[in-house]
Chimera marker file (.cmm) of the C-alpha trace (Angstrom):
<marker_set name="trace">
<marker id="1" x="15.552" y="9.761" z="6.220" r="1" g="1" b="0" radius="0.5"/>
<marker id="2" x="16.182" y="7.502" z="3.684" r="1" g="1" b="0" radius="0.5"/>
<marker id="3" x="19.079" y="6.530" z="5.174" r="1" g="1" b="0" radius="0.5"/>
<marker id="4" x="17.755" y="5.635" z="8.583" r="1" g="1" b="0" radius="0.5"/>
<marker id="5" x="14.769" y="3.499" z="6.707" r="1" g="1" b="0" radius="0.5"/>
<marker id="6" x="17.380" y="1.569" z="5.134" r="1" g="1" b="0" radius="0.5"/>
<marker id="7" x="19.835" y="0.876" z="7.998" r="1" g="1" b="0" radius="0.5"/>
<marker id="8" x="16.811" y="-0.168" z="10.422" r="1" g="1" b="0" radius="0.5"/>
<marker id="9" x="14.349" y="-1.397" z="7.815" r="1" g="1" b="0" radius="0.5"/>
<marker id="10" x="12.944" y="-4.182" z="10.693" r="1" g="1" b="0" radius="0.5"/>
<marker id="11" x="11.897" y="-1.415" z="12.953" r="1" g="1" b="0" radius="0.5"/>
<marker id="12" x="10.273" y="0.503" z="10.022" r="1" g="1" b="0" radius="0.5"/>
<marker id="13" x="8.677" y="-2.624" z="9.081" r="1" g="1" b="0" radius="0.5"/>
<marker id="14" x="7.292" y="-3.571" z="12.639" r="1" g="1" b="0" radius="0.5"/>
<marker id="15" x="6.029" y="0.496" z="12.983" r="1" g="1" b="0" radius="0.5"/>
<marker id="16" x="4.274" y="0.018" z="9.781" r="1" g="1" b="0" radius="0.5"/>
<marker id="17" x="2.489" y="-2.953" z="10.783" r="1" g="1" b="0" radius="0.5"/>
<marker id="18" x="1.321" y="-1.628" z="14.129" r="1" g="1" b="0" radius="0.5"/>
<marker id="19" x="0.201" y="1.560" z="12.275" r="1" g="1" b="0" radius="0.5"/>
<marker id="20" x="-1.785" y="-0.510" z="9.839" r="1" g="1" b="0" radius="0.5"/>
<marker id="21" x="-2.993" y="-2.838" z="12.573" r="1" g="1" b="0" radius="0.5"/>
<marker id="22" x="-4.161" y="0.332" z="15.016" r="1" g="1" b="0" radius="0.5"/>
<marker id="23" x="-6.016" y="1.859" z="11.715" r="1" g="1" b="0" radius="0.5"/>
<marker id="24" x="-8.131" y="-1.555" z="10.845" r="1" g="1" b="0" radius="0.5"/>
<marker id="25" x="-9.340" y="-1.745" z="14.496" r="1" g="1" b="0" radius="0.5"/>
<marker id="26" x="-10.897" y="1.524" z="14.532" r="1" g="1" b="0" radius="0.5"/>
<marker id="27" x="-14.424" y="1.601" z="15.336" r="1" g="1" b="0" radius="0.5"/>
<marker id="28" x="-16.916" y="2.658" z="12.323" r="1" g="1" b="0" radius="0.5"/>
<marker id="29" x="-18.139" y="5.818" z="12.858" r="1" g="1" b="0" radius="0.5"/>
<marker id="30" x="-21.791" y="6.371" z="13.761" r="1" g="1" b="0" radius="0.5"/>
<marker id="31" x="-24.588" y="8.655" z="13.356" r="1" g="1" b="0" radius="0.5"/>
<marker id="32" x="-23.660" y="10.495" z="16.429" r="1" g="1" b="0" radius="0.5"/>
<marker id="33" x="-19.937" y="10.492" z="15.568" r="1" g="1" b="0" radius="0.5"/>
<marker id="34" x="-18.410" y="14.364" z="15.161" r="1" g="1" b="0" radius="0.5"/>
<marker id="35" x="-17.309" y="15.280" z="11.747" r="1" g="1" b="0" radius="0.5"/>
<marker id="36" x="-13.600" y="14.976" z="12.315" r="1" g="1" b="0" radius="0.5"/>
<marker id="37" x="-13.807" y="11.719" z="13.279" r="1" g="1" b="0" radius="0.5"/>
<marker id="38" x="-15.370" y="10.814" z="10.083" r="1" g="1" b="0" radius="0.5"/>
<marker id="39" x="-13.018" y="12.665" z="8.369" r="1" g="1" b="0" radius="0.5"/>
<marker id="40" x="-10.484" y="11.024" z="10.161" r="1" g="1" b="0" radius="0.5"/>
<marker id="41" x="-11.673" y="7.566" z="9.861" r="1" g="1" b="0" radius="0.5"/>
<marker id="42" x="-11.726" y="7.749" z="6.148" r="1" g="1" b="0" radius="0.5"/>
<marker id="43" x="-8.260" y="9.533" z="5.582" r="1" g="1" b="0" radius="0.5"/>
<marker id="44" x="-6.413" y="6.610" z="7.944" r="1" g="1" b="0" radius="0.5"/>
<marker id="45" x="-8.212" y="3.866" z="6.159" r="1" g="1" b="0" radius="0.5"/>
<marker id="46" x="-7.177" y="5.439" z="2.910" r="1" g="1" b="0" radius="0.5"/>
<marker id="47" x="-3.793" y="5.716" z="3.886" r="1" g="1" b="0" radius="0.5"/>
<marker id="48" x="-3.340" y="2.289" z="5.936" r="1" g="1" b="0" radius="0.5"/>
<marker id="49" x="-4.726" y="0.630" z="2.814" r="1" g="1" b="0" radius="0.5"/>
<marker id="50" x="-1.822" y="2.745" z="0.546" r="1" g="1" b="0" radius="0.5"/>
<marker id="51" x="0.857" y="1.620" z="2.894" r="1" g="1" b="0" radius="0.5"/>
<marker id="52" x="0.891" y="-2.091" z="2.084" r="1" g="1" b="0" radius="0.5"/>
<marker id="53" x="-0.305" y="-1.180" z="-1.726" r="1" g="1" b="0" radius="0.5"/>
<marker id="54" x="3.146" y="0.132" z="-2.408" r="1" g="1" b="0" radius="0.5"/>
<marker id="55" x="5.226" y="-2.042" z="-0.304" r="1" g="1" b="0" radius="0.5"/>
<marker id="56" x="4.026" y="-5.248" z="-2.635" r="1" g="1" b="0" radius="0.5"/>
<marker id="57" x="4.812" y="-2.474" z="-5.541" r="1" g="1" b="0" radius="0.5"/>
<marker id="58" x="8.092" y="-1.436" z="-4.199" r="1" g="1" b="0" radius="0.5"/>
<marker id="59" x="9.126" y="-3.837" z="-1.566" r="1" g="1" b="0" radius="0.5"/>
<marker id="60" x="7.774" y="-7.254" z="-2.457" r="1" g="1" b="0" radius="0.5"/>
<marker id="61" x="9.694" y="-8.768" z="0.484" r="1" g="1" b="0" radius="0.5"/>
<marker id="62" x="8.170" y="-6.620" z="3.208" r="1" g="1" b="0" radius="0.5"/>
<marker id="63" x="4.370" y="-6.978" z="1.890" r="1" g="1" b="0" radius="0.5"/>
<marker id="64" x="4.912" y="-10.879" z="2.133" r="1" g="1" b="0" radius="0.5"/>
<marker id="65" x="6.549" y="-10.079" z="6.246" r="1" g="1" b="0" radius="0.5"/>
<marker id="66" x="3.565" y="-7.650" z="6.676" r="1" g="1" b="0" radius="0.5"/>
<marker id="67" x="0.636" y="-9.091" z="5.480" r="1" g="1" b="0" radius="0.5"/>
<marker id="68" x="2.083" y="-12.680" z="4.838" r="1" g="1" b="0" radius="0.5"/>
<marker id="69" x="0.654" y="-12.798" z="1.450" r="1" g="1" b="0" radius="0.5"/>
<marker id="70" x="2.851" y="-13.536" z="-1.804" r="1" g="1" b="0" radius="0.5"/>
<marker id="71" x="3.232" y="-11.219" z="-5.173" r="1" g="1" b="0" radius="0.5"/>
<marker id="72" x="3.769" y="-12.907" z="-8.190" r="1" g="1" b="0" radius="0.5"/>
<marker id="73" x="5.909" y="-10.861" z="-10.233" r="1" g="1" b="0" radius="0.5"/>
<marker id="74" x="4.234" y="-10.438" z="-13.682" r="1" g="1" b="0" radius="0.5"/>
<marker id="75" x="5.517" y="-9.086" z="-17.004" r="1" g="1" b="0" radius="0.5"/>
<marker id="76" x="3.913" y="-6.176" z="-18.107" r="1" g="1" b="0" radius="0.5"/>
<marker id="77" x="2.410" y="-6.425" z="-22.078" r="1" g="1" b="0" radius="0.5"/>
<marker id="78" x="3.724" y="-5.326" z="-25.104" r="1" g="1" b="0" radius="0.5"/>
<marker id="79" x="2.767" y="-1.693" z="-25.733" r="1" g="1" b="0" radius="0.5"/>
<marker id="80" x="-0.293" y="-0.925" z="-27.822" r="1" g="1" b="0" radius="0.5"/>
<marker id="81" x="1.043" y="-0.581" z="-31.360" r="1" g="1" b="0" radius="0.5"/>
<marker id="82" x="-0.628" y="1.839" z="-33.889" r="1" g="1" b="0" radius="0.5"/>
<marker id="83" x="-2.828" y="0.648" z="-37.267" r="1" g="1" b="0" radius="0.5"/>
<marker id="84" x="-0.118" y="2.057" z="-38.921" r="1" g="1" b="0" radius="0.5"/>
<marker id="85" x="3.166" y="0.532" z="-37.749" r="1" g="1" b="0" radius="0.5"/>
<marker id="86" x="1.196" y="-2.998" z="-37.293" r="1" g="1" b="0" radius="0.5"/>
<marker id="87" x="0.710" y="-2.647" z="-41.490" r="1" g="1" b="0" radius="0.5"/>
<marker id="88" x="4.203" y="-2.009" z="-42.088" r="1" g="1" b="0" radius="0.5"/>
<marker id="89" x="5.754" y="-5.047" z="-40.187" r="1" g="1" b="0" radius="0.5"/>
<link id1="1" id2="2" r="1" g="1" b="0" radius="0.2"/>
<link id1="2" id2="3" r="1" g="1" b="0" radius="0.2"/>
<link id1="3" id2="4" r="1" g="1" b="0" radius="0.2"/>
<link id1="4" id2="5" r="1" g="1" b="0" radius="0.2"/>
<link id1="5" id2="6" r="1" g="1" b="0" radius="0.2"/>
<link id1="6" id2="7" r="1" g="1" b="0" radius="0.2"/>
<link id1="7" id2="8" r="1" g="1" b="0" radius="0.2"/>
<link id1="8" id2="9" r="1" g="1" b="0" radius="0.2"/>
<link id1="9" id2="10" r="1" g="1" b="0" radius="0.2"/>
<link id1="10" id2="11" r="1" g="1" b="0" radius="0.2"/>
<link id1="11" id2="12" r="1" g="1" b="0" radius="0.2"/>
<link id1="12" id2="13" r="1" g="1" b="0" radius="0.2"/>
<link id1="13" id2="14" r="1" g="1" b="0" radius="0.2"/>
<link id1="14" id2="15" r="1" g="1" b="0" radius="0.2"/>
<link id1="15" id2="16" r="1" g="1" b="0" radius="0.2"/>
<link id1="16" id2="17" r="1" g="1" b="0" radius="0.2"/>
<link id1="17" id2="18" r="1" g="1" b="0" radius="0.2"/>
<link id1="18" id2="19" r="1" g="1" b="0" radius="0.2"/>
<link id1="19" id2="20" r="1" g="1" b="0" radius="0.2"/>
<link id1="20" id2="21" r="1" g="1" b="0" radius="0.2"/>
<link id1="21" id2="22" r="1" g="1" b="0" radius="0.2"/>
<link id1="22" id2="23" r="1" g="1" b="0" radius="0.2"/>
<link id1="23" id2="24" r="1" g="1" b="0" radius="0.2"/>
<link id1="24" id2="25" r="1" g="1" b="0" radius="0.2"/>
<link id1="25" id2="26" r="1" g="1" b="0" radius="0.2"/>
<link id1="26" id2="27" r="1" g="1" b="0" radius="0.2"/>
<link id1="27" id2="28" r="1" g="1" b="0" radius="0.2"/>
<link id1="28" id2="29" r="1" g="1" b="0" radius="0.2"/>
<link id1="29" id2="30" r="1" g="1" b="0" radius="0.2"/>
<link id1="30" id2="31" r="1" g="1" b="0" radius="0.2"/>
<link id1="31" id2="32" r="1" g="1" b="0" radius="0.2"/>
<link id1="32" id2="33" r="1" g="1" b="0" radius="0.2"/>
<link id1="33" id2="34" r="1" g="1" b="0" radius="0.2"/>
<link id1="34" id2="35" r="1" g="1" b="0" radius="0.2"/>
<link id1="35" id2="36" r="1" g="1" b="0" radius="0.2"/>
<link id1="36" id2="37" r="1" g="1" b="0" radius="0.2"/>
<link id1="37" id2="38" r="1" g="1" b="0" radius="0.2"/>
<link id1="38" id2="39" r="1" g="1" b="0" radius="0.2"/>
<link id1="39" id2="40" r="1" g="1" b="0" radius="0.2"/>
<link id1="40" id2="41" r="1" g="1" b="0" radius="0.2"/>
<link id1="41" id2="42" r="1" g="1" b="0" radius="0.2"/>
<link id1="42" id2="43" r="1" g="1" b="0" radius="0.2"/>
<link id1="43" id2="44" r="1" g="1" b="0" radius="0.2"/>
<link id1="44" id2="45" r="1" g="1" b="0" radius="0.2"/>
<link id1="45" id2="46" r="1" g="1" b="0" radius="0.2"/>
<link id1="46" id2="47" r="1" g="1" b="0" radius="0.2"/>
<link id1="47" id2="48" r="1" g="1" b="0" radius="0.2"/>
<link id1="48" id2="49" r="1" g="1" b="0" radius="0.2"/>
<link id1="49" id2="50" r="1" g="1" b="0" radius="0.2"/>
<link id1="50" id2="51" r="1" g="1" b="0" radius="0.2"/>
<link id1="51" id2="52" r="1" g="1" b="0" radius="0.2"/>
<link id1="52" id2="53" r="1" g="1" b="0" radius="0.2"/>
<link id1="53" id2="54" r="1" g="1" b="0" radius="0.2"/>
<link id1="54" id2="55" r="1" g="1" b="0" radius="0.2"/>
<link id1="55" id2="56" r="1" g="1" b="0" radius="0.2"/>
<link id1="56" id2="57" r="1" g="1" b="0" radius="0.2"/>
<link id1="57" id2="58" r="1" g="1" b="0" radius="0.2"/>
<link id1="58" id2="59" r="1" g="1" b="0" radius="0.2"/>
<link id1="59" id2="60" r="1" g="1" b="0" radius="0.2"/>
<link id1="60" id2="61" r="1" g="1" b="0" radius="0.2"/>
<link id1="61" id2="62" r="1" g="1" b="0" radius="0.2"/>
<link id1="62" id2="63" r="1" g="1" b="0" radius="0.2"/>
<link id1="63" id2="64" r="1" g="1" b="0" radius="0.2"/>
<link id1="64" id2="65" r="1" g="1" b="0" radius="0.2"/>
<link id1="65" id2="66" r="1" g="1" b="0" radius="0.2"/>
<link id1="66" id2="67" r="1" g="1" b="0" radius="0.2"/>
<link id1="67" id2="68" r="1" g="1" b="0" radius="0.2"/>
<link id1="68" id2="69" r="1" g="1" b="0" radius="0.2"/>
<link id1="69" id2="70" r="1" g="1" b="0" radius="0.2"/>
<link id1="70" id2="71" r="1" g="1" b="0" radius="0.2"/>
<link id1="71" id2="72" r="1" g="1" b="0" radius="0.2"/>
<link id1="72" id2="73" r="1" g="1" b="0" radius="0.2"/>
<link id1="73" id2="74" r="1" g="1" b="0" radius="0.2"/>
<link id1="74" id2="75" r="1" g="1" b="0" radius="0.2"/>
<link id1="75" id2="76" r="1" g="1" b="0" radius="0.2"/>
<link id1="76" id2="77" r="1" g="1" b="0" radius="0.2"/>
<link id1="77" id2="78" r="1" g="1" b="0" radius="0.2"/>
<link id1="78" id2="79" r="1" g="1" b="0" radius="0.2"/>
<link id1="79" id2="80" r="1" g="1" b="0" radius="0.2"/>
<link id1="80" id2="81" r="1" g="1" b="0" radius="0.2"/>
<link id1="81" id2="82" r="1" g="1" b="0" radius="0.2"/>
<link id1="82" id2="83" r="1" g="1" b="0" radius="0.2"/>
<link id1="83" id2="84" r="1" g="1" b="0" radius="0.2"/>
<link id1="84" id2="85" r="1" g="1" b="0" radius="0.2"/>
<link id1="85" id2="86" r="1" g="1" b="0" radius="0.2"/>
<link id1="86" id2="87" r="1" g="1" b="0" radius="0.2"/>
<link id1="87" id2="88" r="1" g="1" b="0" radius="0.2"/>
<link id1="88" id2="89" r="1" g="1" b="0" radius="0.2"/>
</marker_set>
């Protein structure tokens, strides 16, 4: 699998962005709506919205040909250090 994502990564790329596209034009479920479709409403939202969360993680390139938005790339801290080691430096 792996191997087919990264030998046709602009067809995984395009399938990802029609997914996420079909999930944000679903209709909001109403008071008449059955319970799956609630159910199901929520879970695709929650996952459409994970998809592009870890490609600007992962895959900066692909979130900025997805979504065409830009992620800085940012330097984490310096670790917390303890009361004790801070004394002793």
């Amino acid at each position: 699998m792996i191997d087919f994502i990264q030998s046709h990564g602009f067809v995984v790329l395009v399938c990802g962005w029609l997914l996420t596209n079909a999930i944000s034009t679903m209709p909001t479920p109403r008071d008449n709506s059955s319970q799956f479709y609630e159910w199901f409403f929520k879970f695709a939202q929650a996952t459409g919205g994970a998809i592009p969360r870890l490609l600007a993680i992962y895959q900066p390139a692909a979130f900025n040909a997805l979504t065409g938005q830009t992620v800085k790339t940012t330097i984490p801290p310096n670790p917390p250090v303890a009361a004790g080691e801070a004394a002793s430096k």
